[in-house]
Structure formats: C-alpha cells, structure tokens
VOVEXVEX-598702 format. One record per atom (N, C-alpha, C): x, y, z. Coordinates in steps of 0.02 Angstrom, whole numbers, padded with zeros to 5 digits, always signed. Each point is the difference from the previous one (the first is absolute). Layout:
BEGIN
XYZ ...
This chain:
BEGIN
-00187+00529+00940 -00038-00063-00008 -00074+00015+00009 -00035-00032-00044 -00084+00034-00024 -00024-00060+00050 -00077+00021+00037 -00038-00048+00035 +00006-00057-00032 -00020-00002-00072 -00026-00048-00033 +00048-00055-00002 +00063+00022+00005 +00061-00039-00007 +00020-00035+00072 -00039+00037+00050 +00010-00047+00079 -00046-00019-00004 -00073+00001-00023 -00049-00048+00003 +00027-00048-00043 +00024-00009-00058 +00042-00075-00036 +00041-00037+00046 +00040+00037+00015 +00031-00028+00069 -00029-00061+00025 -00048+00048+00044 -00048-00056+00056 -00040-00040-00036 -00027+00016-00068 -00026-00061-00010 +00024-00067-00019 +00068+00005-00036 +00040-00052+00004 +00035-00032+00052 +00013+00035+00054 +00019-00015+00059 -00076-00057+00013 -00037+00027+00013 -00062-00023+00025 -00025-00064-00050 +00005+00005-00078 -00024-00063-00023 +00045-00061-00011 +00070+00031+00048 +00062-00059-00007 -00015-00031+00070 -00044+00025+00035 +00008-00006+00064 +00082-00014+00038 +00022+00082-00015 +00080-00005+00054 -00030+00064+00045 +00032+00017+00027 +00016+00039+00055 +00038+00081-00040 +00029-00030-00051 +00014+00084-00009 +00046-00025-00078 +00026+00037-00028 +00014-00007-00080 +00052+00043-00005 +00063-00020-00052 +00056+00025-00008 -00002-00002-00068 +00030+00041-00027 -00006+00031-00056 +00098+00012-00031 +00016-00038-00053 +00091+00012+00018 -00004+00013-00066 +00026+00075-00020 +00008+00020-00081 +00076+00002+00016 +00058-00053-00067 +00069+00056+00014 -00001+00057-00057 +00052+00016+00003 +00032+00048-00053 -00026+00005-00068 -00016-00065-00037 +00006-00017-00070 -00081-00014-00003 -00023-00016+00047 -00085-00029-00021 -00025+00071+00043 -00006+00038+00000 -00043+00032+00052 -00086+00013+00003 -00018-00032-00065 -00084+00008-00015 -00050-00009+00052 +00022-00036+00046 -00046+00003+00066 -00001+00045+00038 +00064+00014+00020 +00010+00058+00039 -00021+00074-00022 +00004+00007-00067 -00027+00060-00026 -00079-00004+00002 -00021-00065-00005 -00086-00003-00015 -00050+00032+00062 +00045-00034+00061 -00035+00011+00072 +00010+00092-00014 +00065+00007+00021 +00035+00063+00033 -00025+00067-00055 +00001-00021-00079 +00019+00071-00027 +00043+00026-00010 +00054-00031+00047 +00093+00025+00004 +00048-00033-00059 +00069+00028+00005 +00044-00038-00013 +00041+00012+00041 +00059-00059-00016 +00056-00015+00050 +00034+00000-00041 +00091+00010+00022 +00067-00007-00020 +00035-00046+00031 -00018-00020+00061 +00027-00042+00056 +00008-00050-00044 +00031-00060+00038 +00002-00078-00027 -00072-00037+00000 -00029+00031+00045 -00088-00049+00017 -00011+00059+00035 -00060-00027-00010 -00086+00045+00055 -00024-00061+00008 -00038+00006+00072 -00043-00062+00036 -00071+00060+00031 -00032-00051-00029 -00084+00024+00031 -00028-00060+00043 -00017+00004+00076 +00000-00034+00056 -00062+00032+00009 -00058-00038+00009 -00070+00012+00013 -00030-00049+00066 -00002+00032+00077 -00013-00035+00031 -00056-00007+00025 -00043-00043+00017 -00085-00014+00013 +00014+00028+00079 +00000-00022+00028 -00004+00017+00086 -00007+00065+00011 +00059+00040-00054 +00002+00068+00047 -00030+00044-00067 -00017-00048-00067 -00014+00038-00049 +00039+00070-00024 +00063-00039-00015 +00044+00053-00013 +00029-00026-00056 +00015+00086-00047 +00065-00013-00044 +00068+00000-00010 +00038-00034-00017 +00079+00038+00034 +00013-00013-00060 +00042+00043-00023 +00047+00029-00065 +00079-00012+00027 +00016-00057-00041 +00084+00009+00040 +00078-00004-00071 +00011+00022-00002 +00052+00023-00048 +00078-00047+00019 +00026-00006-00079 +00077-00024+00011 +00026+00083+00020 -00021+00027-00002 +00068+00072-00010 -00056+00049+00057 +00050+00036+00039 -00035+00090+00029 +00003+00030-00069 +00008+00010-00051 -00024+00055-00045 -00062-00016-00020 -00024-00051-00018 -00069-00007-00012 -00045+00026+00042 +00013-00006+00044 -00041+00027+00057 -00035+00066-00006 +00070+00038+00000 -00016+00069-00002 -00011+00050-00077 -00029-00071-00048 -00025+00038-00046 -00098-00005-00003 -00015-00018+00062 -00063-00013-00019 -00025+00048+00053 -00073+00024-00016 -00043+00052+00033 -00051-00015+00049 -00062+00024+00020 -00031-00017+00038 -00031-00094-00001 +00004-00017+00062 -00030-00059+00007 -00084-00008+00027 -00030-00053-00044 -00054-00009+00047 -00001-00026+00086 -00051+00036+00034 -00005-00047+00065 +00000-00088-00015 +00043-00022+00033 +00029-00079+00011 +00024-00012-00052 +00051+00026-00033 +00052-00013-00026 +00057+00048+00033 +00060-00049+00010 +00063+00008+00042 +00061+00001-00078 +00050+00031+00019 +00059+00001-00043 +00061-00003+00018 +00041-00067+00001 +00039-00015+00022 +00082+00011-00048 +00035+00021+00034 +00075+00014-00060 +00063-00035+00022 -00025-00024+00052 +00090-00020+00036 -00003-00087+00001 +00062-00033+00024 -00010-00052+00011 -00075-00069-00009 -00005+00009-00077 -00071-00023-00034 -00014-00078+00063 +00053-00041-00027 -00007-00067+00029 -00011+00005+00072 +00027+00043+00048 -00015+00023+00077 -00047+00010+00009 -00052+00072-00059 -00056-00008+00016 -00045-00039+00001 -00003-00039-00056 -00032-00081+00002 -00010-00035+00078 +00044+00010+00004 +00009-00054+00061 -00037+00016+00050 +00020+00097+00010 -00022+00010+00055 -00095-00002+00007 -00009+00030-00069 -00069-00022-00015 -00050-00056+00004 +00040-00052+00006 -00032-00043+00007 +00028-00040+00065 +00029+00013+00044 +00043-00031+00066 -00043-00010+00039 -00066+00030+00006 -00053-00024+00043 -00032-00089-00023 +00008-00006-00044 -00008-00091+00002 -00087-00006-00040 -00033+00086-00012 -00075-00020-00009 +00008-00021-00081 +00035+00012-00021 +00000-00012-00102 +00042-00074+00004 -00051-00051-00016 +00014-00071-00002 +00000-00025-00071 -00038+00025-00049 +00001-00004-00057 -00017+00081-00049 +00049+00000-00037 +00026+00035-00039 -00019+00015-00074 -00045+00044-00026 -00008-00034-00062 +00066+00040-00055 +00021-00029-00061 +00052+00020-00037 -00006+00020-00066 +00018+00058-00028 +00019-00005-00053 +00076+00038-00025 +00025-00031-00065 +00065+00009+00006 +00041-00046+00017 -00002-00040+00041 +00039-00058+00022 +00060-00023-00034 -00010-00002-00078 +00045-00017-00028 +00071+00032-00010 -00028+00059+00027 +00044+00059+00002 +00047+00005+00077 -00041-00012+00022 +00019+00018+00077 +00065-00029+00059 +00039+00059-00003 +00056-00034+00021 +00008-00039+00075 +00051-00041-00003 +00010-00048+00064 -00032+00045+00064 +00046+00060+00018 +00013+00039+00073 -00088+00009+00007 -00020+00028-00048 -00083+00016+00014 -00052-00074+00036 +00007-00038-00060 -00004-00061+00028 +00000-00019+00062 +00057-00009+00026 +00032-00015+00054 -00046+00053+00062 +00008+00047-00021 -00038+00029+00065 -00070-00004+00000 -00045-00016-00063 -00045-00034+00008 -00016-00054+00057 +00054-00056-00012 -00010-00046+00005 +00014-00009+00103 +00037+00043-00007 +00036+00005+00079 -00063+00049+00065 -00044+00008-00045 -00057+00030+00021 -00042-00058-00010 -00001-00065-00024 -00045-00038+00033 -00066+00002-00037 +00020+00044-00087 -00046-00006-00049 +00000-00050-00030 -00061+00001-00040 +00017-00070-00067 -00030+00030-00057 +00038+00005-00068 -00041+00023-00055 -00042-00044-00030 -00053+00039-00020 -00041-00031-00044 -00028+00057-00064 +00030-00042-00070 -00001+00048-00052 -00059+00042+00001 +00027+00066-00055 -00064+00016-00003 +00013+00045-00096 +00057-00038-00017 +00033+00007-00068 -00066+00008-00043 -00004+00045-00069 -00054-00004-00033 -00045+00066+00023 -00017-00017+00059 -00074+00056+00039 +00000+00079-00024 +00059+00037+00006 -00004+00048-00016 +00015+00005-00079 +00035-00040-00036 -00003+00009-00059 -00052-00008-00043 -00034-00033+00032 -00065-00010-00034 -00040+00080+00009 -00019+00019+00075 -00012+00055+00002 +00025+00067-00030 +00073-00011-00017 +00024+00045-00063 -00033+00013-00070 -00021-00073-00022 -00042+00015-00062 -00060+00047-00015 -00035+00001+00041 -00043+00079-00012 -00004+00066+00046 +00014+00034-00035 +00034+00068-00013 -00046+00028+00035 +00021+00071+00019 -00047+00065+00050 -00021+00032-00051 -00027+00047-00002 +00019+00062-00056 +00046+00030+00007 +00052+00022+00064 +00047+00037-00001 +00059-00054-00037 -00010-00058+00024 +00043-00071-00045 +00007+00016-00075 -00065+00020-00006 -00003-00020-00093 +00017+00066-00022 -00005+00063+00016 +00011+00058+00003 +00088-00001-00017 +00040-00037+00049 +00075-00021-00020 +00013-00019-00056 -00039-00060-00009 +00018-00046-00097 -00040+00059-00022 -00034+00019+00000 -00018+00045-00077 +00045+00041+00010 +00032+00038+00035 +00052+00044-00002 +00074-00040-00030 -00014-00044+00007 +00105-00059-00039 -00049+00000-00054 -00044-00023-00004 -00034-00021-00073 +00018+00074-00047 -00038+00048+00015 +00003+00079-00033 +00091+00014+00000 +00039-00034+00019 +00063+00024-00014 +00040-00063-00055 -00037-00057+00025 +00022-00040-00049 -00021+00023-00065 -00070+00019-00013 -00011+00018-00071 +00043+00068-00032 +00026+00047+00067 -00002+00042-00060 +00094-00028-00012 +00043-00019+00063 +00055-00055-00017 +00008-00033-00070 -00061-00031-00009 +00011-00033-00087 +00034+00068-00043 -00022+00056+00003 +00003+00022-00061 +00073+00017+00012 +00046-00001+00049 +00071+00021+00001 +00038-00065+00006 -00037-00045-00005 +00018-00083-00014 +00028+00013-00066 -00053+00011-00048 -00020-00009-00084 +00060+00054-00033 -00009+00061+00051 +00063+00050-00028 +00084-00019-00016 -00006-00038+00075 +00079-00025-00001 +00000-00063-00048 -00042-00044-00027 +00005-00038-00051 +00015+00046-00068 -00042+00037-00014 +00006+00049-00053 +00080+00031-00032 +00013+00018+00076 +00071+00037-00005 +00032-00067-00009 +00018-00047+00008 +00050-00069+00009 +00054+00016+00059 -00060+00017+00062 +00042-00021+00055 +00011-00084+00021 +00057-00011+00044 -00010-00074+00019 -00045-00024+00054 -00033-00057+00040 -00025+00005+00047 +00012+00030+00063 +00049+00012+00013 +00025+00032+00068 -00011+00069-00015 +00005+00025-00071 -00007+00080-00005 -00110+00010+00017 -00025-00057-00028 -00052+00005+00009 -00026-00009+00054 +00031-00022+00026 -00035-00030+00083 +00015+00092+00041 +00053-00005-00001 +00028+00060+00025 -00041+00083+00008 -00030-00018-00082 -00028+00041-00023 -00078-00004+00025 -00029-00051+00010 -00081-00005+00027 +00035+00004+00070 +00018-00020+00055 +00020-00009+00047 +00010+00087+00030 +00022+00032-00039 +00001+00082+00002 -00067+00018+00025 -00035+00004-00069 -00060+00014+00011 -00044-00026+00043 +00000-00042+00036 -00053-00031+00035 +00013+00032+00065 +00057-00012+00003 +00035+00011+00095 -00003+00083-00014 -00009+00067-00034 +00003+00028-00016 -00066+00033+00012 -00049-00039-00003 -00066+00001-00029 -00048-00052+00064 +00048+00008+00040 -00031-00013+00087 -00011-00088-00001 +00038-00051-00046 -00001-00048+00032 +00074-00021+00051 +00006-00031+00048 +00052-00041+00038 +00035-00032-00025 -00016-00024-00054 +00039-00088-00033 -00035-00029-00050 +00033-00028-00059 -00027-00011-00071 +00019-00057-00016 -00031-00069-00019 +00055-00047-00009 -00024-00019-00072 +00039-00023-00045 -00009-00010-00069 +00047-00058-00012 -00040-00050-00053 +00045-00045-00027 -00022+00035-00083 +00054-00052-00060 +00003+00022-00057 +00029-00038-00044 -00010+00007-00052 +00034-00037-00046 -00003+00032-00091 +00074-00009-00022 -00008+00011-00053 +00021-00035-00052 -00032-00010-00062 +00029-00053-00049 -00054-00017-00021 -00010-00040-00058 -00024-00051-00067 -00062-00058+00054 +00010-00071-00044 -00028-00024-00016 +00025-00058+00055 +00059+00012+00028 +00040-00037+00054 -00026-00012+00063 -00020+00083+00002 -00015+00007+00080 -00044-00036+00024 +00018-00038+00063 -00030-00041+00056 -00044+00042+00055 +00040+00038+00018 -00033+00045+00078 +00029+00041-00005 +00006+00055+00058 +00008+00062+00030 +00054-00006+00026 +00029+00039+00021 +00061+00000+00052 +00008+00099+00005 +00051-00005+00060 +00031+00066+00024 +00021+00039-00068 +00008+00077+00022 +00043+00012-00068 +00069-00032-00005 +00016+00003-00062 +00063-00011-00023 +00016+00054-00070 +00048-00023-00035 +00021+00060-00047 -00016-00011-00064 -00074-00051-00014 -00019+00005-00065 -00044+00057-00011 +00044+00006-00092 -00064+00058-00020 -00032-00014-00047 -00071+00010-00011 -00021-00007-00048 +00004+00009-00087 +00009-00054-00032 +00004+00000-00096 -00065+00024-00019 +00000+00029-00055 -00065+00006-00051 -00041-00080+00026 -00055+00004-00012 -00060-00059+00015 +00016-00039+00058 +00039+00023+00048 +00007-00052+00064 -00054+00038+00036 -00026-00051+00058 -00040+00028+00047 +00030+00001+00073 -00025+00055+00041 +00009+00012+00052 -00045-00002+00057 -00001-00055+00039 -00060-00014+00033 +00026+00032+00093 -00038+00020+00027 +00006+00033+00079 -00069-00022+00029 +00020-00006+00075 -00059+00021+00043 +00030+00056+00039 -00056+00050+00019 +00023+00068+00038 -00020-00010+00045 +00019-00017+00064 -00022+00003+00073 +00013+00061+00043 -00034+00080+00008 +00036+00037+00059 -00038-00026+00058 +00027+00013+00078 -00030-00012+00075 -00009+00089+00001 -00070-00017+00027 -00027+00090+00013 -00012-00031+00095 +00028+00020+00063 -00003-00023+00057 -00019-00064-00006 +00050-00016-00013 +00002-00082+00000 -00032-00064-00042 -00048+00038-00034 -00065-00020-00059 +00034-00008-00045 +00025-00075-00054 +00006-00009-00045 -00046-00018-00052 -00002+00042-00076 -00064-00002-00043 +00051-00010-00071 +00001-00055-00053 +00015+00021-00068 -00049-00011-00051 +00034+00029-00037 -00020-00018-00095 +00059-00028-00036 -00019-00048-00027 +00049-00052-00060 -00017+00036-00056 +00060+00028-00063 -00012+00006-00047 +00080-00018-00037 -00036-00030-00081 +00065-00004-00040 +00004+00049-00050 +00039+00029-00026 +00031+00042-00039 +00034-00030-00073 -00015+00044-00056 +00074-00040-00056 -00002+00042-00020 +00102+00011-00017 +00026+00042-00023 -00025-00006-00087 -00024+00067-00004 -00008-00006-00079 -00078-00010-00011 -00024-00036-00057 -00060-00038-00008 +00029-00076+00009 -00078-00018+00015 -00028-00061+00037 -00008-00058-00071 +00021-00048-00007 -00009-00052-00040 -00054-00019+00011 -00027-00057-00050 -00055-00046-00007 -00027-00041+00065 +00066-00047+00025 +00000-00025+00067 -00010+00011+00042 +00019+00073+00024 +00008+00021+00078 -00049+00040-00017 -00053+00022-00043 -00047+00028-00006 -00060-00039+00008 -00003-00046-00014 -00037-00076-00002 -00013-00023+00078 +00086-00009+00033 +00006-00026+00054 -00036+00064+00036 -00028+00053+00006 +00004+00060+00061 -00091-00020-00015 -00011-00023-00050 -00085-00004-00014 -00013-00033+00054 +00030-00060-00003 -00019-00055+00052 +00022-00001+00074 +00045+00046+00025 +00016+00021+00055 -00075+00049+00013 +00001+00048-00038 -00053+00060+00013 -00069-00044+00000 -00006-00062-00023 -00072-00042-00008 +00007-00026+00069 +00058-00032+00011 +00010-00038+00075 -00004+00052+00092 +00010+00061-00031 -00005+00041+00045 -00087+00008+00009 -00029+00040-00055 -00058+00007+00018 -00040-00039+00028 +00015-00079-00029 -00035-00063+00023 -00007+00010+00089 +00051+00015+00009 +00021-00006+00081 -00036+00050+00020 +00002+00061-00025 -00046+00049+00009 -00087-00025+00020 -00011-00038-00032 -00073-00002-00030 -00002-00056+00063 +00044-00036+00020 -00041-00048+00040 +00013+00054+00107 +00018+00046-00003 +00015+00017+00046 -00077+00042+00041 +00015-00027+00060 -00074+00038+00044 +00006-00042+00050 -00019+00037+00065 -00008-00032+00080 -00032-00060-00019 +00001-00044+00038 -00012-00067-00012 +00025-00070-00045 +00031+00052-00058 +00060-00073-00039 +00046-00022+00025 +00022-00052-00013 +00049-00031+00028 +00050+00007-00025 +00064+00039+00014 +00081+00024-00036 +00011-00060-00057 -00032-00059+00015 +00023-00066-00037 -00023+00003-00072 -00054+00032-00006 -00047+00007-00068 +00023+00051-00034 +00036+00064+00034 +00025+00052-00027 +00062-00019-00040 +00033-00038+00016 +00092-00029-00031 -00049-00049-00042 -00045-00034+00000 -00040-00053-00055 -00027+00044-00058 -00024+00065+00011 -00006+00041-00068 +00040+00005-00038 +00067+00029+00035 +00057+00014-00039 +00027-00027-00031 +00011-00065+00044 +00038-00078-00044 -00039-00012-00046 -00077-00003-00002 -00038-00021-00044 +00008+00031-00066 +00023+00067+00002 -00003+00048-00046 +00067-00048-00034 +00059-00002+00009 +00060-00032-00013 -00019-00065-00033 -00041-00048+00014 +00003-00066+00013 -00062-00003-00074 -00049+00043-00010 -00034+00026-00071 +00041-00012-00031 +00066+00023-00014 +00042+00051-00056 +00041-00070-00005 +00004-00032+00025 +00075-00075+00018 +00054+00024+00027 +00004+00048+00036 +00038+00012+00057 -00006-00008+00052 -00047-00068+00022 -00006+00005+00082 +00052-00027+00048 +00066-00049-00044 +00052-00014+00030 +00050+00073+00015 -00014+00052-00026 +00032+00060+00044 -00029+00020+00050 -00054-00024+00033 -00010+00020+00046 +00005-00017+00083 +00038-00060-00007 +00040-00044+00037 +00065+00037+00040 +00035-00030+00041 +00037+00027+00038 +00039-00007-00013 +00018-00029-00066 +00073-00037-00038 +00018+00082-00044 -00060+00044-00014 +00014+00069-00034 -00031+00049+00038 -00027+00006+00046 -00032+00043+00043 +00014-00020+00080 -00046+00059+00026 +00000-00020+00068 -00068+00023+00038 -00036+00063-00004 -00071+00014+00009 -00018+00022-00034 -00091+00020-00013 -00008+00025-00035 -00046+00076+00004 +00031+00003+00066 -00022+00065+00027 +00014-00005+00088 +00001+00045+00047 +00005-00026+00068 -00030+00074+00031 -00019+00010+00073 -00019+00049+00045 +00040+00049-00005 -00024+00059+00015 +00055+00062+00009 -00004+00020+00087 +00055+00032+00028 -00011+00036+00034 +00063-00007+00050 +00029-00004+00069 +00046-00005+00032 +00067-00040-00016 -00018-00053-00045 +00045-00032-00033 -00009-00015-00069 +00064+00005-00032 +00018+00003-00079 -00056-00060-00045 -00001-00060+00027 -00046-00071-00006 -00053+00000+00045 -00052+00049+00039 -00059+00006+00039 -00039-00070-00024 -00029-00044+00052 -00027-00026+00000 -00080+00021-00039 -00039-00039-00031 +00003-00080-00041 +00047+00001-00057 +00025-00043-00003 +00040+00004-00081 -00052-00038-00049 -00016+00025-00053 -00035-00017-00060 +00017-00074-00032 -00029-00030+00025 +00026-00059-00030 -00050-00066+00017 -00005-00064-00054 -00055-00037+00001 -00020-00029+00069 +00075-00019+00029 -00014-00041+00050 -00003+00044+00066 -00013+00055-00017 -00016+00059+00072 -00071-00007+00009 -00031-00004+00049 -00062-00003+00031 -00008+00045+00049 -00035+00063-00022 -00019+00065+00046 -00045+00018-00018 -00060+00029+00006 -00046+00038-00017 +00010+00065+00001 -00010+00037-00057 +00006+00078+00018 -00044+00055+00032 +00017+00019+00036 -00020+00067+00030 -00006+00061+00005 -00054+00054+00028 +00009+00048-00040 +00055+00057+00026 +00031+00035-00018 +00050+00019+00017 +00078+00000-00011 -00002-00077-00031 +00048-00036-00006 +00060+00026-00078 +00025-00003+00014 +00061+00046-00073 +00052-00041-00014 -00012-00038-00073 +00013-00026-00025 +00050+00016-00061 +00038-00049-00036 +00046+00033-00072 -00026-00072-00074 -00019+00019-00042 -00018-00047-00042 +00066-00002-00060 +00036-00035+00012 +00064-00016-00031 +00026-00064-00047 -00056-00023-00059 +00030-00036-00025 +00059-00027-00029 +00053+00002+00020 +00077+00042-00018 +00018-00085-00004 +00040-00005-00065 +00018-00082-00001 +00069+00017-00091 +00000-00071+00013 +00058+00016-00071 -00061-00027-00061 -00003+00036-00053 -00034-00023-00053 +00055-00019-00060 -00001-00050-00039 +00013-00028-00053 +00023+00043-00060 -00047+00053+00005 -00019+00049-00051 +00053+00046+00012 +00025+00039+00043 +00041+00060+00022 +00031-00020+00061 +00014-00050+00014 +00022+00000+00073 -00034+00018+00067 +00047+00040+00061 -00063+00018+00055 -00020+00026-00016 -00072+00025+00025 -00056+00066+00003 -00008+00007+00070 +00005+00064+00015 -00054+00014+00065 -00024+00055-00024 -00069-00002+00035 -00073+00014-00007 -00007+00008+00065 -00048+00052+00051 -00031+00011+00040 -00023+00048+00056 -00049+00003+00013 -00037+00057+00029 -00026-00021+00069 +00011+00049+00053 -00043+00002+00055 -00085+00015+00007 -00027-00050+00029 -00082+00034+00005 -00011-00015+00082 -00061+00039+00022 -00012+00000+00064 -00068-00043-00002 -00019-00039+00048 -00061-00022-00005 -00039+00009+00039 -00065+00031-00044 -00049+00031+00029 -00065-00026+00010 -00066+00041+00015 -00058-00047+00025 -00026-00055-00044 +00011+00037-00052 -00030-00044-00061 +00036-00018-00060 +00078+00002+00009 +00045+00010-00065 +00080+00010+00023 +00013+00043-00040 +00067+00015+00015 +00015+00071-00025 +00041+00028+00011 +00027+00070-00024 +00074+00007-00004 -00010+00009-00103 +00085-00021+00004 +00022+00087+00036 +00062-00005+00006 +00041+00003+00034 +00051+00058-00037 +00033-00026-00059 +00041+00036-00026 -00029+00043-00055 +00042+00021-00032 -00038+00053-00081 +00037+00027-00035 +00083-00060+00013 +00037-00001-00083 -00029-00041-00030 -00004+00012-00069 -00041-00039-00061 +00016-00070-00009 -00052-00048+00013 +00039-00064-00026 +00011-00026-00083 +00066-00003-00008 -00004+00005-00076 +00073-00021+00017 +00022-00029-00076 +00078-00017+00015 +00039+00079-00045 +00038+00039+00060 +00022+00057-00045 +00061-00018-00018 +00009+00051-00062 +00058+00016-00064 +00039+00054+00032 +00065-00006-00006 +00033+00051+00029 +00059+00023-00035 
C-alpha cells in the first residue's frame, strides 16, 4: 500500500468527519480494494479499516491464504488473516470510533455489521469518494491500460482470422482469450455478435458463424493487473455493402465528433451531445436512445463500466489524466448493430488516443 493511498484514506476520513473509515470489497467487486492496496485477493472479501487515533492501516482478509501472498508492508499498516469479524471488534472495543465512515455498504454482510455496531459505531457513508478518485490515473495507472489497450489491438487481428477461417464464437473467443492471457494479461472479457440486419446488441459467445456479407461486431477487453482498457470494432465476412458502408461513415463521424469535443475542462455531457448530434444530422437521433443503446462511451480502469459513463445526462467535468472509451455503438437501420470505439487518455491540452488498430469497417 503506496503513501498516497493512506493519505486518501485520511482525507476522506477527515472530510466525512468520522473517526476512522472502512472500506468492504467482496469477491465479485473488488475495484476498491485493488485501488488502495495494489493487491489481489481470492478470499470471499478484503476490508481496509483506516483508523484516525492511532493512524493506522489494517488489511483484514476472508481467508489466511491471502495473507500470505503479500510482501513487505508500509510502517502503519497491519495485516490481519484470521477471524476478520473478531478483528473488527477487537479494533474498535475501545469505544473511541463513534462514527464510521463507509464504503461498500451495499455489499457488506450482516456479522461485519453487527460488530460494527456492538462497538458502539455509527456509519456514515462515504459511497462514491474513492470512485471518483479512481477516475484519474497515475502514470504507473495508465501505463496498465496502454498495456490491455496494446493487446487488445494486436487481439483484433486473431479476432478477424477466426472470422476468416468460419470459426463459431466460442472458437473465437477461445482463440483471442489465448493470446491475451498468453501475452501477460489476467482476464479478457468480450461480448459479440453475429448476423445481418437483425441484430439488436451484443451478447456472450454462442455458436453463430458468420455468412458471406454478415457482420461481426466485438468489444476486446484484456485486465493487465487489474486495469481494464478496450477497442470496439466490426468486421464483415466478405465485402461490405452500400449500407453498412454508409452506416460505419456515420459511426466514424460520431466518434471523431466526441473526439473533437474532448479536453480538461468539458463537461462528459457535451461529449455524448457530439456524438448524438452526429446521429441526429443524418435522422437517426432516435437510435440514440436507450430503447437501442445504452452509452456512448464510459471510463476505463478497475472496473469493466469505470466511472463517468458518456452520456447526456452525466455531469462531470474532465480531467487530466482521466481514460476514457468513445463508443458510439447503437443499432442502425442501415446494417443493424455497429460498434465503433477507441480509448483516449486525457491530457493537458487534448487527448491522446490510445489504440492503433485502424478505424475503418474491415472485410474479412
């Protein structure tokens, strides 16, 4: 655990005004717990317990194996492996932590609770605080996504292969999923879809394969230590018709738009207003609704959906640092779904995309 990550600590402790701050990642969400620590866990939960009085950290684990996979600690941070909910208690049995600040809560099971509560705490949220602080990146942060990013791109091209050959989706997933974990990422998650003029959205693989002129649309997500980064691209078997050649204009117009309005100080709200706008030109702005879509770009980084999600009614200002995905991805009229999209980082004065597979709709 880095200074910088116990100075966050205390300052949320301190601008919630509690006494000390609990931190409850389980199993399935762990993005907090990795953000502070640097670590991962296998256990059921990790709890990060930050107390003001004695200015300490305690690390306390569902499982002893977690324990003993981690290395040197900083001074005032403690690591706890046994009886998690005991230690709670005993930690706080002196009566000085009266208010509590929280995040996780929603998560957080009864027994923990309970010994909270039997200690004579009271929570007061503190949901949001660090996720917000998730949104801009270290350099060693961004250093992660450009590393998923550089595997996602070169991923496409063994995407495009297994279309080529007429594997089914599971042979293709299978097949990028090789390479990535292969190629030093942890975990890859991909949705997909294949077919005509039908297609609605994405989904898991299943066992369609691609016909002459159907398209094949993916997003490639690998986790490089925990850092999730993709690129959206669609594919068609064969050559590309009139339509879906037409339709990729105005995706590739709606992307850049988003591009062009991006820099520290815009507001995420104006960025999803380029894009739609681009749509809403053409008389497609009813696809850009939630009745055929869902964002139109969102944050990268500890989690798959990183906070801000791209969208009109989001109100954030951007920052620099901050790593973003510009994803106009919706069903068009013309060819059905498209996804479209690229990671950029945002910098002092701009942005820096991110990826450097070609945006173009490829023939395969």
């Amino acid at each position: 655990m880095k200074t910088q990550k116990i100075e966050l600590l205390k300052a949320i402790t301190s601008e919630s005004g509690a006494d000390g701050f609990l931190v409850y990642s389980p199993q399935w969400h762990k993005e907090n717990y990795r953000f502070l620590t640097e670590k991962n866990f296998i256990g059921p939960f990790g709890v990060i317990l930050y107390l003001a009085k004695t200015d300490q950290v305690h690390i306390i684990y569902g499982s002893q194996w977690d324990q003993r996979k981690n290395g040197p600690l900083l001074n005032g941070v403690t690591l706890h492996g046994e009886n998690p909910y005991h230690v709670v208690s005993q930690l706080l049995k002196d009566g000085t932590v009266k208010e509590l600040a929280l995040s996780g809560g929603r998560y957080i099971p009864w027994s923990l609770s309970q010994a909270v509560q039997e200690a004579g705490a009271d929570w007061i949220s503190a949901e949001g605080k660090l996720e917000a602080a998730r949104m801009q990146k270290t350099d060693e942060e961004i250093g992660y996504l450009k590393q998923a990013v550089g595997l996602a791109d070169k991923a496409w091209n063994v995407f495009m292969k297994g279309v080529a050959d007429g594997l089914n989706e599971y042979q293709i997933v299978a097949k990028v999923e090789h390479y990535i974990k292969r190629h030093g990422a942890e975990d890859c998650f991909m949705l997909l879809a294949t077919g005509g003029d039908e297609v609605r959205g994405m989904t898991p693989p299943m066992m369609r394969v691609a016909s002459p002129g159907q398209m094949v649309r993916t997003e490639i997500t690998p986790q490089v230590n925990g850092w999730w980064a993709q690129i959206c691209r669609t594919c068609v078997k064969g050559k590309a018709n009139e339509n879906q050649k037409r339709a990729f204009e105005i995706f590739l117009e709606a992307e850049q738009a988003g591009f062009d309005r991006i820099r520290p100080g815009v507001n995420i709200k104006d960025v999803a207003k380029a894009e739609n706008d681009v749509f809403r030109k053409y008389g497609y702005g009813e696809y850009c609704t939630e009745k055929y879509t869902r964002v139109r770009g969102h944050g990268h980084g500890l989690d798959l959906d990183e906070m801000p999600l791209v969208l009109e009614s989001t109100d954030l200002v951007l920052k620099e640092n901050m790593v973003v995905v510009i994803h106009p991805n919706t069903f068009s009229p013309l060819c059905g779904y498209m996804v479209f999209g690229d990671p950029v980082l945002i910098t002092k004065n701009g942005y820096e995309l991110l990826s450097v597979t070609e945006r173009k709709l490829f023939e395969v």
